[in-house]
Structure formats: C-alpha cells, structure tokens
C-alpha positions in Angstrom: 104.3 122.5 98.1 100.6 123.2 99.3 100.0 126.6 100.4 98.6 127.4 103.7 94.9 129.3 102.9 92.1 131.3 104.9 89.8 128.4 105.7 85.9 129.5 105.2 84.0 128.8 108.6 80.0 128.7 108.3 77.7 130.3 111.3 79.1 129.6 114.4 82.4 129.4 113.8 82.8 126.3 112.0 84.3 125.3 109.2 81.7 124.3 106.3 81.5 121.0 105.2 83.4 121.6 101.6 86.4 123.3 103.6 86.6 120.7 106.1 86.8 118.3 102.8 89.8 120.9 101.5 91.1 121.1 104.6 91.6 117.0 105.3 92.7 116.9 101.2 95.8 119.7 102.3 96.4 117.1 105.0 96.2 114.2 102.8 98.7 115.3 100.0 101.2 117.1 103.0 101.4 113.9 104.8 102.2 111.9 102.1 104.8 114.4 100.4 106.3 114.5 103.9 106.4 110.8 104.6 107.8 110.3 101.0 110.7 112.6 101.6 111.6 111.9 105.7 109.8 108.4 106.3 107.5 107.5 108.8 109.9 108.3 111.5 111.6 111.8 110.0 108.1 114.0 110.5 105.9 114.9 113.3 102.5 115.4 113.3 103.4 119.0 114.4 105.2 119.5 111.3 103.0 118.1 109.3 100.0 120.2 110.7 101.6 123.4 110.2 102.8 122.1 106.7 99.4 121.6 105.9 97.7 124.7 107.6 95.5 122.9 109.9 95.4 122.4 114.0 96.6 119.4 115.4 93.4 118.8 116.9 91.9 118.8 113.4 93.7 115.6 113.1 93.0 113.8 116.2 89.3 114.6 115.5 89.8 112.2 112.7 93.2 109.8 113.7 94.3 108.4 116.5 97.9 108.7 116.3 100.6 109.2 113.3 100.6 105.7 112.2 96.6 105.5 111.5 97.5 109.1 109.1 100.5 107.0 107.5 97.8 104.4 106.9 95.5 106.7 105.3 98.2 108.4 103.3 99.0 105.2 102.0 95.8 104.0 101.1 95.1 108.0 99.0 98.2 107.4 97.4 97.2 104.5 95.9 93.6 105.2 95.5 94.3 107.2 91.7 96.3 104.0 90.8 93.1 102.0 91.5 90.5 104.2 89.4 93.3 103.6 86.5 92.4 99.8 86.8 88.7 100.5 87.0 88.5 103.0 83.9 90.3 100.4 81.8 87.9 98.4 79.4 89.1 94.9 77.5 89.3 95.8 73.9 87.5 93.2 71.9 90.2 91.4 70.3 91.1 88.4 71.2 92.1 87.5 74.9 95.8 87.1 74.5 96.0 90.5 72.9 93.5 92.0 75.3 95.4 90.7 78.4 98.9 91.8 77.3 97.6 95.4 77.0 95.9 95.4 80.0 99.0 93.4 82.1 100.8 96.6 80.4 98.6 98.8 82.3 99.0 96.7 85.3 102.7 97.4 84.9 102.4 100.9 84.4 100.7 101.6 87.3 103.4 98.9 89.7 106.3 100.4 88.5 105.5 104.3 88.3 108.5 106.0 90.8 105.8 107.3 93.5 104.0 104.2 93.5 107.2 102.0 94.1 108.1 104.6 96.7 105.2 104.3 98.6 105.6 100.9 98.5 108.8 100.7 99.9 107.3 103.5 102.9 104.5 100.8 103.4 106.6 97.7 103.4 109.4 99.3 105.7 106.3 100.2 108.4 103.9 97.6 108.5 105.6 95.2 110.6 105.3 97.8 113.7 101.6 98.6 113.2 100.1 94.9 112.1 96.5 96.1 113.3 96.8 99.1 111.2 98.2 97.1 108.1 95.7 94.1 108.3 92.7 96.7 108.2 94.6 98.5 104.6 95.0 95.3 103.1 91.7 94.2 104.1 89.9 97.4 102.7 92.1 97.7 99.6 93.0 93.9 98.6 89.5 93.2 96.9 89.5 96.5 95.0 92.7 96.0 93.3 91.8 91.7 92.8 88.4 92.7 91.9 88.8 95.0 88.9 91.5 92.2 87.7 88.8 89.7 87.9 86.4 92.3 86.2 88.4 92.1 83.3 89.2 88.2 83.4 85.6 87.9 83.9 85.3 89.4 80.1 86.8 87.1 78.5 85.6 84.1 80.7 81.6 85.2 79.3 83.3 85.0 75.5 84.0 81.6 76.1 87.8 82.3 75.8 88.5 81.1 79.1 87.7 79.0 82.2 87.1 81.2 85.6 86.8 78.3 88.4 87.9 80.5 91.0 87.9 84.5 90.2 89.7 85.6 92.9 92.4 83.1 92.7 93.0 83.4 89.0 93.0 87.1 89.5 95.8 87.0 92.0 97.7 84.3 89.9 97.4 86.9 87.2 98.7 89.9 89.1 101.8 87.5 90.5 102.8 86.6 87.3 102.1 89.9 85.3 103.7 92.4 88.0 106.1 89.8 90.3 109.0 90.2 89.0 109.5 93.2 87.5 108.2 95.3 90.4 110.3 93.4 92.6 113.2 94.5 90.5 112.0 97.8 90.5 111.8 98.2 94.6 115.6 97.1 94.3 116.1 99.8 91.9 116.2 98.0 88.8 114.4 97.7 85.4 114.7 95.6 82.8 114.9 96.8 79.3 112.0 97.9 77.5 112.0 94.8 75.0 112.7 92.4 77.6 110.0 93.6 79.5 107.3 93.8 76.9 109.2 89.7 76.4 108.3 88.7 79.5 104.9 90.5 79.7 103.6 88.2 76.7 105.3 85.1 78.0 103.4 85.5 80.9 100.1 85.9 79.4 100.7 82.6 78.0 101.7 80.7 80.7 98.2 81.9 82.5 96.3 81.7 79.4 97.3 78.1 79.1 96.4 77.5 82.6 92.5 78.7 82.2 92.0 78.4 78.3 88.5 77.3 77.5 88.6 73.4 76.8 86.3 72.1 74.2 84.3 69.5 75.5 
C-alpha cells in the first residue's frame, strides 16, 4: 500500500513539477490497486484520493469523472506489458524459432494474473463508457500491433516471409498466438505447460505457412 507523503510545494505554494509527477504516479498505482480489489463500482473517488494522499480537486484538474481515471488506470497498467514487447529483439535464427520465442513472450505478458485481471476490469466496464473505450483502444491498439509487426517486419527483410499487409498479419498473429489460451485464462483456466508450448508451435506454423516467402 502507498504511503501518504509531505508533498514539496515550490514558491508560491505550488507543488513543483516532479511532485506533481509523484503525486499523479501515487494516484495512478492507488487507483488501479483499488479498482483491482472493489471494481469500478466498489471505490469512490473520495476513497481513492485519501488512499492516495492527494485532494480531490487534484484529480478533476486532470479527469473529468471516475470512469476517464479507470481509463487511465487501465491504459498505466498495461503500459509495462507494452515496453516488454518493445525491448524484445528477434534472435537471428531462423523465423520459426524466432517467432515461437517471441509468441512465448506474447504469452507471458497475456496470461500474467494482473494483466488477466485488468482485463476482466476493462471488459466488464467498457460497454457503459464506449466514448471512453473507443479513445483506449484507439491510443493503445497500434502500440501493441505495431511492435508485433516490428518483429514480423524482421523476418519479412530476411526474405523468410511475405508482409502484404503488416497490420493485418500482425493481428492474425496475435489471434492465433494468444486467442485461446488467454481466453482460457479469463475463465480461470490454463492448459498444461506441454500443451501449451504444443499449441504455441502449431500456431507458428499455421501463420508461417500462411506468409512463407514463395520462390518465384
């Protein structure tokens, strides 16, 4: 649990700019550990400020309401899951190998426990807030698809495979790397390792045989 500090104020009064930045972090991590535990519905903006050590009006200065901090909670939680994707570089062995260790990765991040969780927070709220949702997925759907094309993209300039349409093989890839099993997951199940790791190759070679570079 975060503990409430002495927040550092500059002349005048105000808070400098790196406490502000500490402050809105304290915020960040409360509202998410509080939406985790209570939902979307279980926690008040009340509780979360004095959970988090800050005035309410430090949050309206920067949301509108709860749902637009759920939003924003959401979109931090996943942001460490992102850089994951984006520090991982394609080894140089072949593409089969290179793609089962990165759909590995993939699967890692899907089907961590606070991931799942905050995808089961998202899923049950987004149908009351579609403006809110719309503008996540917008902001956060090219990130995710991008550094999966990134890596596809790799392989594509060694000649290994064909890359008509990025984005859509990128999205194919994800569906049929992380489908499945993160579905299973949500429900709160999990294959076994081996048959996991089974059906992580299998899938690599179904896409690979979709997009393998055809001599000509």
């Amino acid at each position: 649990m975060l503990e409430t500090a002495e927040f550092k104020r500059g002349p005048g009064g105000r808070p400098t700019r790196a406490e502000a930045e500490r402050r809105h972090g304290a915020l960040i991590e409360t509202a998410i550990r509080l939406f985790l535990e209570r939902g979307l519905d279980g926690v008040s903006l009340d509780e979360i400020a004095r959970a988090a050590g800050v005035a309410k009006r430090f949050i309206y200065a920067r949301y509108g309401d709860k749902s637009e901090l759920f939003v924003a909670a959401i979109e931090h939680g996943f942001k460490d899951r992102l850089e994951t994707l984006h520090a991982f570089t394609p080894p140089r062995q072949r593409a089969e190998i290179g793609l089962v260790r990165f759909g590995q990765t993939l699967l890692e991040i899907a089907l961590e426990p606070e991931a799942l969780s905050l995808h089961r927070l998202f899923m049950a709220a987004a149908p009351r807030f579609p403006g809110l949702t719309r503008r996540l997925i917008e902001r956060n759907r090219h990130r995710g698809i991008g550094e999966i094309a990134r890596v596809l993209t790799v392989y594509a300039e060694r000649g290994e495979i064909e890359l008509r349409h990025r984005q859509l093989a990128a999205e194919q890839f994800f569906i049929a790397i992380v489908g499945i099993p993160q579905r299973l997951a949500l429900l709160g199940l999990r294959e076994p390792p081996g048959h996991e790791q089974r059906r992580l190759r299998a899938a690599v070679r179904l896409f690979l045989d979709g997009c393998r570079a055809r001599r000509r």
